[in-house]
N, C-alpha and C positions, 0 to 999 in steps of 0.2 A: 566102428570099433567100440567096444564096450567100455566103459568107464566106473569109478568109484567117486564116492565126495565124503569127506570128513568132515560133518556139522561140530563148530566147537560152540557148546552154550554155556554159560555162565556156573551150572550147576551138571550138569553132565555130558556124559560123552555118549555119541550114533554114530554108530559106522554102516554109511547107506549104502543098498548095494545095485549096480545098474549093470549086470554083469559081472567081469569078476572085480575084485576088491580092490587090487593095488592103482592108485590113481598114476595114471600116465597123458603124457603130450601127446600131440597129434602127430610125432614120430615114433611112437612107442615107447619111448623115454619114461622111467618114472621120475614122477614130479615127488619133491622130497618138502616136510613140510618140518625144517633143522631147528627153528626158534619158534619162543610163544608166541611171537606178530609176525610171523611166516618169515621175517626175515630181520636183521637187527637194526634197520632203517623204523620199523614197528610198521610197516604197512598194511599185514593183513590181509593183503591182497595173493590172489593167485588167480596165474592167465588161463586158465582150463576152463574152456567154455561146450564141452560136450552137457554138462548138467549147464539146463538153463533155465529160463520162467516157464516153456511148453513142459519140459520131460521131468521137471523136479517131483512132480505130485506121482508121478510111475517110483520113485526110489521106494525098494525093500529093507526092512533089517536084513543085515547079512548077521552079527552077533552082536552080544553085546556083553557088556564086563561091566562090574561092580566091585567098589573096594571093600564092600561088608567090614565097616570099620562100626565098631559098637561103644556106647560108653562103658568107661572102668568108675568102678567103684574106691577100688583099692583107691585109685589114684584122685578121687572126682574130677575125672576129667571125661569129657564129651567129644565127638567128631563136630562140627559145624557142617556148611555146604559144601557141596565138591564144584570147584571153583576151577581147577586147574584145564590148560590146554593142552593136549597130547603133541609130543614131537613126533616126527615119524620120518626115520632115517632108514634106509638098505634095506624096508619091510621089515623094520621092527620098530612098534612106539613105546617109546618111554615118557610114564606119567609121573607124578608126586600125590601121594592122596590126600583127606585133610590131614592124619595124624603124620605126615609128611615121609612116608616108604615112598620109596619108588621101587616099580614094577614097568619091568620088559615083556611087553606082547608080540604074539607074532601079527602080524596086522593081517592077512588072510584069514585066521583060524580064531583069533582070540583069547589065545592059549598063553596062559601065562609061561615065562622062560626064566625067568627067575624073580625075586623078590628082595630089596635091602631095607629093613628096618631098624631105625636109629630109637626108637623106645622111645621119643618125644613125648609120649604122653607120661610117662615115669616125671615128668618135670610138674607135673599140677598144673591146675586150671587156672591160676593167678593172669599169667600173661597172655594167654590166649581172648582172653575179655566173653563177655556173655555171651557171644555169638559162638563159641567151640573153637576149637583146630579148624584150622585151614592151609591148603598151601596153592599156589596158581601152578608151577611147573617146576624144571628143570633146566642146567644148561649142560652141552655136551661138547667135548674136544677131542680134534683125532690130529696125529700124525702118523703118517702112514699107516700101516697095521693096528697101532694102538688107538682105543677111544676112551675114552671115561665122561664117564656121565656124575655133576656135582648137584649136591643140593643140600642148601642152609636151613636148616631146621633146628629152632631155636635160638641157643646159644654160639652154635656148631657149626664147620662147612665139612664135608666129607665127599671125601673121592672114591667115584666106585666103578669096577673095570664093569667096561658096558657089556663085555661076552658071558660075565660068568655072575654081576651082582655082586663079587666081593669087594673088601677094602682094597685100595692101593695103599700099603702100607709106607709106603716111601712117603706116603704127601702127612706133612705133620705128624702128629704122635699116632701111630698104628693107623692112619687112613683119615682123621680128623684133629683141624684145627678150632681154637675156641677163639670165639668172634672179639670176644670182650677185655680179652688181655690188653694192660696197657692204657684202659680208660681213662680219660681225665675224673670223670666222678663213679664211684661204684654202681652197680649194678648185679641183680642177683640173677642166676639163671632163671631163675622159671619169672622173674618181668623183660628181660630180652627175649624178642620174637620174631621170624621173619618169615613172609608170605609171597614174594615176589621171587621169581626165580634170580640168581645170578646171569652177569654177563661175561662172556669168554674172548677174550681181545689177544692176540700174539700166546704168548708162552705165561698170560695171565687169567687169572680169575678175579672177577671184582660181586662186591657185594653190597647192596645199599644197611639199613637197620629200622628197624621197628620197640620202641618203648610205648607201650599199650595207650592210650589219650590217659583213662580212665587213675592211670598213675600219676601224681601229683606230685612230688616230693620238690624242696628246695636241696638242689644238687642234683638233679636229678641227670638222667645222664644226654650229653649231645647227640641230635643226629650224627650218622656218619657214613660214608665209603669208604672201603676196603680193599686191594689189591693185594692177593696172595699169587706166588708163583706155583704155578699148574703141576710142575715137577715136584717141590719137596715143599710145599705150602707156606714159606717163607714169606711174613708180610713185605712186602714193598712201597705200600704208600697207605696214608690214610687221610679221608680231606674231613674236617669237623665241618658242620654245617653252622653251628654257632662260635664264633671268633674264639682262640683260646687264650688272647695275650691282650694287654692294653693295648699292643703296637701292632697285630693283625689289622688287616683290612675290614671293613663293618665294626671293630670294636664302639668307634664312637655312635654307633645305631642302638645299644645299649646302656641309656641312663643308667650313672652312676654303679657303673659295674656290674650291671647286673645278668651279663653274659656269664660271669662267674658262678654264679649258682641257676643257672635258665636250662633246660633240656628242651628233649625231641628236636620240632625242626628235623622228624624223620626224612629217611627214604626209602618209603616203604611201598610206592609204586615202582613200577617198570622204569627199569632206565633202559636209552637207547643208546648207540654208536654210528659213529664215521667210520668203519674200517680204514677206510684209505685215506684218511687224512690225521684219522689217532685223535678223534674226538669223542667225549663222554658226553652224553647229557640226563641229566637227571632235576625230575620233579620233587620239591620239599615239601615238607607238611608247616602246621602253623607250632609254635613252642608253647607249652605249659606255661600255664592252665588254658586252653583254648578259648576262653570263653573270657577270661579276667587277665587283666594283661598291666594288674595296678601292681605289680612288682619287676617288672620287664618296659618300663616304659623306653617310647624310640620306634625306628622304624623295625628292628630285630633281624637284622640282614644275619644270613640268608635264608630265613624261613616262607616258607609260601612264596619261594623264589625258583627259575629256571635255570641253571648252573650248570655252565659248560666248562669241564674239564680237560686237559693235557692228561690221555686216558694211560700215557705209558710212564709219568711222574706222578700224577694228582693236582696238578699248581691250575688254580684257576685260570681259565682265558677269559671267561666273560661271564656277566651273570645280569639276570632283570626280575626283579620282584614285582610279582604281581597283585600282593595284599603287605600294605604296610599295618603294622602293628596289628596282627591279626584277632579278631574277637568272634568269629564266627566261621569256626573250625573250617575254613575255605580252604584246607588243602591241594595242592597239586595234588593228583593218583596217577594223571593217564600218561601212559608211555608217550613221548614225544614220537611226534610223525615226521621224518626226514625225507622232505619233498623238492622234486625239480618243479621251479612256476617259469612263465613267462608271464611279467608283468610291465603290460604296456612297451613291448619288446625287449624287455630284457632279461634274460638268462637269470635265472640266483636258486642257486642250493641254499633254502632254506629249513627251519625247522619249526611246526605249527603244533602248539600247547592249546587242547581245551578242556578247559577248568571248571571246577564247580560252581562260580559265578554266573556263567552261559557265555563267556567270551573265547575268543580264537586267540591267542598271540603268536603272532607271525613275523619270525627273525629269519635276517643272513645267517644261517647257519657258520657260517666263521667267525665275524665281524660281531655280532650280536644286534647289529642294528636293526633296528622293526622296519619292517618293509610297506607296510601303512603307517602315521604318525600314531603315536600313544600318546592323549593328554593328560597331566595331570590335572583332577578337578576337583573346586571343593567339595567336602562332603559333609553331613551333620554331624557335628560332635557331640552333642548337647545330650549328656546322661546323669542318672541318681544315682549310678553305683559308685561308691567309694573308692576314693584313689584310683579310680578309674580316669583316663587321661586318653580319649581316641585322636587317630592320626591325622591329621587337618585336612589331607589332598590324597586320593586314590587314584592310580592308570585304569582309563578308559580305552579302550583301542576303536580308533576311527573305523575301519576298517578290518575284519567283516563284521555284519553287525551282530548283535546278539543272540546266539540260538537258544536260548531258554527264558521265559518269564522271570524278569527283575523288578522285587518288590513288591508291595499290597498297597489296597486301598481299597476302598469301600465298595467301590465300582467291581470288584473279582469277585465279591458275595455268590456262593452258590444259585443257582435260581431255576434250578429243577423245579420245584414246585413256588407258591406263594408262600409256604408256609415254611418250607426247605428256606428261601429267603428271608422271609423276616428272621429267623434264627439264624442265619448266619450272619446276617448284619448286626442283630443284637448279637452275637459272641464276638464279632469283627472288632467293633466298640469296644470290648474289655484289654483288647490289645495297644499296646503301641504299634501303629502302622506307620512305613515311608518307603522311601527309594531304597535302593541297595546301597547297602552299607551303611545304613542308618545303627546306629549302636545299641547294645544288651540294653535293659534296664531291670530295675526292680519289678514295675510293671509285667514285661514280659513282652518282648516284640517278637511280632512276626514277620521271621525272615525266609523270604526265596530267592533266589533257589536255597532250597533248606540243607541239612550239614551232609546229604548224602549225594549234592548237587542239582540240577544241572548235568556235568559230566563226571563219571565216578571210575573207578580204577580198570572200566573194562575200555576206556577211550575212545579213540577214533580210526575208522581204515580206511585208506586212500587208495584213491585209483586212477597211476598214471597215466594212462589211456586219455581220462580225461579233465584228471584234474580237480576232481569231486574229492571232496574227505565227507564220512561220514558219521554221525552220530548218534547215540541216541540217548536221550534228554527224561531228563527228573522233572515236573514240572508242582512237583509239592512245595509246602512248608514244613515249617518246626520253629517254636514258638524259643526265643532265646532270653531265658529268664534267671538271672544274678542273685545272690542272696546268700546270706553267712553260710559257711561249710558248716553241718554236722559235725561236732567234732568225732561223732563213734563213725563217719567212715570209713573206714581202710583204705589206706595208699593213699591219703589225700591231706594234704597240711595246707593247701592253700587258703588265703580266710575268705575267701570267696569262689562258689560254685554256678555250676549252669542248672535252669529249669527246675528251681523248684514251687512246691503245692503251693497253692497261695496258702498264707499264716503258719509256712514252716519252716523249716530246715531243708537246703540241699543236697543234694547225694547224686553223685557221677550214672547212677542205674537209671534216675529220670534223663536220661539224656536230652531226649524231644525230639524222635525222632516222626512225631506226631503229639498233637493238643492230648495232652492228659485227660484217660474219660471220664473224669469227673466234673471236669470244667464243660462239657461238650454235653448237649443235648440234641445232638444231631446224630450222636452213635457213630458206626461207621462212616456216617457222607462225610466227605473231605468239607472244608471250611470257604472253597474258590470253587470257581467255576473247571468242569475240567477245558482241553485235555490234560490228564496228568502225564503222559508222554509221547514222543514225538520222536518219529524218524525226521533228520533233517540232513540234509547237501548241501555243504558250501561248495561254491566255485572259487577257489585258493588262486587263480589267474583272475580273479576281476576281484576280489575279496566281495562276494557278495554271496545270499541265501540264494543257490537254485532251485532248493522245494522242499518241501517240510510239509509232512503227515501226522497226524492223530497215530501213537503204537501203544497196541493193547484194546485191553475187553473193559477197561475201568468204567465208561458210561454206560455201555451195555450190563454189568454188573450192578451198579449202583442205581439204575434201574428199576431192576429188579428185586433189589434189597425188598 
């Protein structure tokens, strides 16, 4: 029997053809692929095994689609990458582009069926940050006869009948609600952003929030979750990710009030669900200013924490941070992986988070309890930045062990060549080097895994069969370097920044997403030895690595440089 397979890459969409198109079981059955992680557990995984390691290199184009999205002027605003996953329901996929339309194809043909554009780029380039628009997907609802397909872009959630691409004018003001009503601290449209599809639970829509890093302001506004009703977009719940009262829960994790004026603390990755048990979970980010955390002192609960919600109220069940007092943008991104183990004979629904760190943490999914011991352990505090105050103890998780390179030292010196060496070592030198979680300085420390991980918002897929989750890993730096804010910034009031030139002023644009090339006389070669990334398999039943690969052309490239 002939088969189809849908490659989803990070930047585009293939539709491979091995016969005819629509993918089907080995009963003829089409296999439907409803959510961005194939299913709201985030698995990723699908049991179709006609396309395999023999017959994959025979797949054809069958077509292929483009969203020919261009930049405006009018507007300065730009497309970034196309990031999203195609759903693909009854032979029709529904995507989100970067300027965040959604477009229905027929999945056979290619053929667009309709188009909805919300004008998102009319909002300007402010929120969207240097990288462009972006969006990953969509989420879709049906009962009976009816479907609607939602998607948050921007400010905005909007309902759109999946047969025809218009609004559903019932849901909110003429077919869209605005995200931001109601905030504890203001927020303008074009700095609220969102890139992460929503999640569809019972007769609700929920939706995480994104306030750009790069935004600084004191008052800036909280992360948050949102539940509107799918019917008439009534909100129904919303949970702040930073406390909003003296007498909330984590309030006292924020010295001297300082919950009061502290933002982000997004949730601007995927969240996942329990359908059958009515559990949320959702990954945070770290809170303003990422990198300086001398006006936010405490552990800042719940940022850079994993947060299990009561998804039909909002009321916390449980929650575990995995960066206290965060300084080195170590964001959550990746969808939680909702996994059945057997460990050491016992049964547990659990849920496995891998983080830009390179660690797995692995909970009873109900309970929250870590299914390997988490220790906490000290770690270096010792910085010149100013009112700067790091957190004394970070969770280590015992088990599994770490899939990505943690920290620098001397010893990671590139050593392609002799001379490749001694230059790296002499530029190693001008760094602060240590363990993970060693603190910012004036200096300028190198830290890895660097701010883009480790593991980054495209996560992990697991596969029940056997119990593998998979990854694949960052295995860079990015030099994390504090020093007075410019004040001709924009969006930025806090008096200290990340990454800047030696003998200057900071600005959010140095991010460090790499050594600055002016410090660097090695040009392109990376500063370590590679690999710079790596396929790796946990076995999630023993918590240990079963095998981890070198991924990509980076030594072969650099090489050849």
């Amino acid at each position: 029997m002939k088969r189809a397979c849908f490659i989803f890459l990070s930047v585009s969409l293939l539709v491979c053809l091995a016969g005819s198109v629509v993918a089907q079981n080995s009963t003829g059955e089409m296999v439907e692929w409803p959510y961005v992680g194939a299913d709201q557990a985030a698995s990723k995984y699908s049991p179709l095994t006609d396309i395999n390691t023999l017959n994959v290199n025979q797949l054809e184009i069958a077509w292929t689609w483009e969203p020919n999205e261009l930049p405006n002027r009018e507007f300065q605003t730009r497309p970034g990458s196309f990031e999203a996953t195609p759903l693909m329901i009854d032979n029709v996929i529904y995507i989100s582009t970067m300027y965040t339309r959604v477009v229905a194809l027929d999945a056979n043909t290619g053929q667009e069926l309709w188009t909805f554009d919300p004008e998102a780029y009319r909002t300007g380039p402010r929120g969207a940050g240097p990288g462009g628009f972006k969006h990953r997907g969509v989420a879709v609802w049906g009962q009976g006869d009816e479907m609607r397909v939602f998607i948050n872009s921007r400010d905005s959630l909007y309902s759109v009948d999946a047969a025809t691409g218009f609004l559903i004018e019932s849901f909110g003001q003429d077919g869209r609600v605005i995200l931001t009503e109601g905030f504890p601290n203001d927020v303008t449209r074009d700095e609220f952003d969102q890139t992460s599809p929503p999640v569809v639970f019972e007769d609700l829509v929920i939706v995480g929030s994104r306030v750009p890093d790069r935004v600084q302001h004191r008052f800036d506004t909280p992360g948050s979750v949102q539940a509107f009703d799918v019917n008439t977009g009534e909100r129904r719940w919303v949970f702040y990710t930073v406390p909003q009262s003296n007498d909330a829960f984590g309030a006292d994790t924020w010295q001297d009030g300082s919950w009061r004026f502290t933002g982000h603390a997004n949730v601007w990755g995927l969240m996942s669900l329990d359908a059958e048990r009515g559990l949320l979970y959702l990954p945070t980010s770290t809170p303003s200013s990422d990198f300086w955390g001398g006006r936010r002192l405490g552990a800042n609960l719940f940022a850079e924490s994993l947060v299990c919600l009561n998804a039909r109220t909002g009321e916390r069940e449980w929650h575990f941070q995995t960066v206290h007092h965060g300084l080195w943008d170590y964001d959550l991104t990746s969808a939680p992986n909702l996994v059945s183990l057997n460990v050491n004979g016992r049964s547990i629904d659990a849920v496995a988070e891998v983080s830009k760190q390179g660690f797995t943490y692995v909970f009873d999914r109900v309970t929250g309890e870590p299914v390997w011991p988490i220790e906490e352990r000290p770690v270096d505090t010792d910085t010149d930045v100013p009112r700067e105050v790091p957190y004394p103890t970070q969770p280590f998780p015992t088990k599994p062990p770490p899939f990505a390179g943690q920290g620098v030292t001397l010893d990671d010196a590139n050593d392609l060549t002799p001379e490749v060496h001694r230059l790296a070592i002499a530029e190693l030198e001008t760094y602060r080097l240590g363990p993970l979680f060693t603190p910012p300085s004036a200096r300028g420390t190198l830290q890895r895994p660097r701010v883009d991980g480790g593991a980054n918002w495209g996560g992990a897929a697991f596969d029940p069969s056997t119990g593998l989750l998979y990854v694949r890993t960052s295995e860079g730096t990015s030099p994390n370097q504090v020093c007075k804010t410019d004040p001709d910034v924009p969006d930025v009031d806090v008096e200290y920044t990340n990454n800047c030139p030696r003998g200057g002023s900071g600005g959010f644009a140095l991010f460090g997403w790499s050594a600055p090339a002016e410090r660097s006389q090695l040009g392109p070669i990376p500063l370590i030895k590679p690999p710079y990334a790596r396929l790796v398999a946990i076995d999630l039943n023993h918590g240990e690595i079963a095998w981890r690969v070198p991924f990509g052309d980076g030594s072969r490239l650099i090489r050849n440089h």
